[in-house]
N, C-alpha and C positions, 0 to 999 in steps of 0.2 A: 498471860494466863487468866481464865477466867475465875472469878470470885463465886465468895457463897452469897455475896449482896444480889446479884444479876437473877439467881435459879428462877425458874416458874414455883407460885405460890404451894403446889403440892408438894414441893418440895425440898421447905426450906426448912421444914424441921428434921430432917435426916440428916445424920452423921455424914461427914466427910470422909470418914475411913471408920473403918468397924474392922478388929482383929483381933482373931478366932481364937488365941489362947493355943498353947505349946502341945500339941501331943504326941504319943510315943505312938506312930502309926505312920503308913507311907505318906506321900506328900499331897496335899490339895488337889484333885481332879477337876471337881466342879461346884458350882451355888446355885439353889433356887430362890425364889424372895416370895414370901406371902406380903405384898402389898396391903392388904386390907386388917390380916392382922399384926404384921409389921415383926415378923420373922423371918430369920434367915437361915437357910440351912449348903452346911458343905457337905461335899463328898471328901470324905480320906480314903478313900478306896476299901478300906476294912473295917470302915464306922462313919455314919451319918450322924453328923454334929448337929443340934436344933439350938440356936441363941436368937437371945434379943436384937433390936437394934444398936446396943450398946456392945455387941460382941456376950454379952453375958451368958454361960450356957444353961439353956432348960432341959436338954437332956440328948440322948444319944442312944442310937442304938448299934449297937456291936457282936462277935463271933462272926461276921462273914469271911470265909478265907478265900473268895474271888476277887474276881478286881471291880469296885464301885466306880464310875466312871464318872461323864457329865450329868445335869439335874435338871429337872425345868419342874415348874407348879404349875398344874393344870388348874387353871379359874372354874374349868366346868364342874369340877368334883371333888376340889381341894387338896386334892393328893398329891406328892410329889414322887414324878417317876425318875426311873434312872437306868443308864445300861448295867448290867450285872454278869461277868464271865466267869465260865468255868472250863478253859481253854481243855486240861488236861481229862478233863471226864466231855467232850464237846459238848458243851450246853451254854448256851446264850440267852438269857432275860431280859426282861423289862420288870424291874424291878415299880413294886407301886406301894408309898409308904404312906398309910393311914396317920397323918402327921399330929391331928388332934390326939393322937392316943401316947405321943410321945413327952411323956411328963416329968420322965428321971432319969438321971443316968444310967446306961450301959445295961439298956434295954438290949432284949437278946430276940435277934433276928429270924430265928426259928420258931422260940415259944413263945413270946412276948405277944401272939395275931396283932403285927401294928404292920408286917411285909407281905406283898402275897407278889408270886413272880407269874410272867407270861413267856412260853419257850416259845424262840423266834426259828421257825423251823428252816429259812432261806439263808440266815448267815453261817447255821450248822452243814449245810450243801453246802454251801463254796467254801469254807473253812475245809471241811474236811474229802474237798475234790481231790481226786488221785488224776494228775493235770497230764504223768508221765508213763501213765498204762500200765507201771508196774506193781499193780494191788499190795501198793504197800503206802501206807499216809506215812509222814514222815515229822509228825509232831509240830509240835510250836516253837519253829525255823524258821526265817528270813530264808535262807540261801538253798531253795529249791525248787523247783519247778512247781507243787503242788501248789493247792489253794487258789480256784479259779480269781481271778480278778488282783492278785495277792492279799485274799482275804484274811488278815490276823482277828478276827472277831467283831466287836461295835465298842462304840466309845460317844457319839456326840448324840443329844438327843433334845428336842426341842417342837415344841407347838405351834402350830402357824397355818395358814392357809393354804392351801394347794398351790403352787407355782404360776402364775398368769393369773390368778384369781382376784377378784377386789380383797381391799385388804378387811374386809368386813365378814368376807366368808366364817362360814364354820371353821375352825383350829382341828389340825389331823396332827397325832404325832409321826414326828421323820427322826429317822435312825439313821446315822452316819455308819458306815464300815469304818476300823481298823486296818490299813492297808500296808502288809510289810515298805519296809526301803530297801529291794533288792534293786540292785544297780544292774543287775544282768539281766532282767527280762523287760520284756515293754508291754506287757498283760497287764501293768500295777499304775498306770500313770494317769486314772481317773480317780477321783472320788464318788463312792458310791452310795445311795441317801434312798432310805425304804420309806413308803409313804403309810402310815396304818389307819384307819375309822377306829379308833377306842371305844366308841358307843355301847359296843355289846362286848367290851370284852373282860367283865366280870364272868363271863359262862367259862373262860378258861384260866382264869388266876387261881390259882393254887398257892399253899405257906410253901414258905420255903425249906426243900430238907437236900442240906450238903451230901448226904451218905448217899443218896438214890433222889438225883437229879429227876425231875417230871420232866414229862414233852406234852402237857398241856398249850396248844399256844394256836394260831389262824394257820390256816393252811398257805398261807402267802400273802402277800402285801396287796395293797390295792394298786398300788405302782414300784417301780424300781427306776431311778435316776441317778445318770453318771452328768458328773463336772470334769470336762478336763482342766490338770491345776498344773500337768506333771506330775512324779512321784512326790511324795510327804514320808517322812516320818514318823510311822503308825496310824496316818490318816487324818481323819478329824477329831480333833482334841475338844472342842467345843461348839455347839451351832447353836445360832441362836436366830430366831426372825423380831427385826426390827419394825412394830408398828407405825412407826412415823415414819420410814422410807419407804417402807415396805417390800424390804432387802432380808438377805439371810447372812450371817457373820459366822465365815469361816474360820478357824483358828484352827492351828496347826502348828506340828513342829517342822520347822525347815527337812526337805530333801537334798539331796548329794549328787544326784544327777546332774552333772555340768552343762547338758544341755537345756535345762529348764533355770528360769529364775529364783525359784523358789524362794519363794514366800512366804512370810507367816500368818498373812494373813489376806482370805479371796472373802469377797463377796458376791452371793447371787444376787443376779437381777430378779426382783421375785413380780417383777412387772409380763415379763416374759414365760410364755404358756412353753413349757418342752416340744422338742422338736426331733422325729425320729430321723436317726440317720447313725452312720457307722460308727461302732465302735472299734478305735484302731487298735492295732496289735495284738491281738486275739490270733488264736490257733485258727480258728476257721471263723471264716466273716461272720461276723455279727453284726446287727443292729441292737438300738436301743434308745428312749428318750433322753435326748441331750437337753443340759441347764447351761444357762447362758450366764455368763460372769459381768459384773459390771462394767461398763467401758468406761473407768474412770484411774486413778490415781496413777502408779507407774506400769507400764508397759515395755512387756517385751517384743517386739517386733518376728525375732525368729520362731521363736513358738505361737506369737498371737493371745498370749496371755497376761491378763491384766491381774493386780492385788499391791498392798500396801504394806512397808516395814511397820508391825505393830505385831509385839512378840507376847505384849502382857495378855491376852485371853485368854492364852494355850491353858488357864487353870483356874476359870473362871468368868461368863459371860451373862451380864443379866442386862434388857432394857425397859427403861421405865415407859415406852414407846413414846417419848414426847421430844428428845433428841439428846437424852440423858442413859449413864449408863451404870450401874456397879461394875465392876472388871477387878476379880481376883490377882494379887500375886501371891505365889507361892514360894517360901522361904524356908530354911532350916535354922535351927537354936543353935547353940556351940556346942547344947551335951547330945547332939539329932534328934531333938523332937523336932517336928513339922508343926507350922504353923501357916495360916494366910491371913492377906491383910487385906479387905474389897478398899476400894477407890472410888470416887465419884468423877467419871468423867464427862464431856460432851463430845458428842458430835460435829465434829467441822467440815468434814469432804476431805478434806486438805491434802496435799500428797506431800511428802511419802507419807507422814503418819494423818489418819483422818479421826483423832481421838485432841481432847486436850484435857490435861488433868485438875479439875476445879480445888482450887486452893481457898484458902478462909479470908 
């Protein structure tokens, strides 16, 4: 194992593990990390936690009754975004949290002006595609036909540069779908990753008000890209782009499909520009730009798919991009509060697991 003696000089005064403290709330989604000013924040899906580097909390803000998903900090403008659903009223956000303004606890996400959301108008389309003609949706179900792609909403979200681009480019945000595990169709067995320009997109953020959901949001993406991975789990749990590889870290809950390896965890090659060509099993032929997966760690030969046993991300992924990482676990108390506990690991390649967990 490697030590805290070895780290690079940036970062040997950070904690080894930072852990977030017990709350009565669903479990760990996701973390963003303000490097510069050396905060950390989770997602509990129903409250954004803001602590120290010592785990200590500055504050939170709370009342959302969607699901708060993964987080990334955007360095352009200090904010930390996040996916935000509201399955049952269909409405899908990017949630964007004015984080300087977060100073106390149980800051309220409505009236507090620290949240403003942006409606993602492409994942509310294929979430709510009627896939079987009969004008009828059929709700937030795994086991039906509807929901083009098996879109169950968005869930990973993360900054980085375009796909094939040097790793110096401009940072776009990408949007992972939510992708049911139905085992009976084979419409579900990509991952699908929206590309956005964030630059102008203060002209459609709006506060957020649960009662009468806005459709303030871009009329569609700058790109749309599929991974084949085989089915997952609800899709992408967390994404994250690695500036020292210059890779993307998939994290996901395993799929059930026996003909697939499944994985917990794929990497893009983010060396590799997308590449149009079919998307399989589709009602009627489609195309679409394909993402190219690493050719590294364990491979399946029957499917042609590569990824590595490393389960800890699914709830939590940050890189310091120098070959270091925080990586969330997510855990319960004995009375059920939810707690997580980040890790400092490295980077190895290594297969099966390409992580190693830096010990003191």
């Amino acid at each position: 194992m490697p030590d805290s003696t070895s780290l690079p000089a940036e970062l040997r005064h950070l904690p080894l593990t930072i852990f977030s403290g017990n709350w009565k709330t669903p479990h760990v989604q996701g973390i963003a990390v303000d490097t510069k000013r050396e905060f950390i924040y989770f997602s509990f899906t129903t409250m954004l936690l803001k602590t120290d580097l010592q785990g200590t909390p500055v504050g939170s803000v709370t009342g959302l009754t969607g699901h708060l998903g993964c987080l990334d900090f955007c360095d352009a403008d200090g904010r930390v975004y996040g996916s935000l659903e509201y399955k049952a009223s269909q409405a899908f956000y990017i949630a964007i949290f004015d984080v300087s303004k977060i100073t106390e606890m149980d800051m309220d996400a409505e009236r507090d002006g620290i949240m403003t959301t942006v409606y993602l108008q492409d994942v509310v389309d294929d979430f709510t595609a009627d896939m079987d003609g009969n004008d009828v949706f059929d709700g937030d179900i795994a086991q039906t036909p509807d929901h083009r792609y098996g879109c169950s909403g968005i869930d990973g979200v993360a900054f980085g540069p375009r796909f094939g681009a040097p790793k110096d480019s401009p940072h776009d945000l990408h949007v992972a779908y939510g992708i049911y595990g139905n085992t009976e169709r084979q419409d579900n067995d990509y991952q699908i990753i929206l590309r956005y320009d964030t630059a102008n997109w203060r002209e459609y953020e709006r506060p957020l008000n649960q009662a009468a959901p806005h459709h303030s949001g871009p009329a569609a993406p700058e790109e749309r890209y599929f991974l084949f991975t085989g089915n997952t789990t609800y899709g992408v749990q967390n994404l994250e782009y690695d500036g020292y590889t210059g890779n993307w870290m998939v994290s996901v809950y395993r799929g059930t499909k026996k003909s697939f390896p499944n994985y917990p965890l794929y990497i893009i090659d983010g060396s590799k520009a997308p590449v149009l060509g079919e998307i399989k099993g589709q009602p009627a032929p489609e195309s679409g730009l394909l993402l190219t997966l690493l050719q590294d760690g364990l491979y399946d030969a029957a499917s042609g798919i590569y990824g590595w046993e490393f389960k800890q991300g699914q709830t939590g992924f940050f890189s310091f991009d120098n070959g270091y990482f925080y990586i969330c676990h997510s855990e319960s108390a004995p009375d059920g509060a939810q707690n997580g506990t980040i890790h400092l690991y490295q980077w190895t390649g290594e297969s099966p697991n390409p992580f190693r967990l830096v010990e003191a």
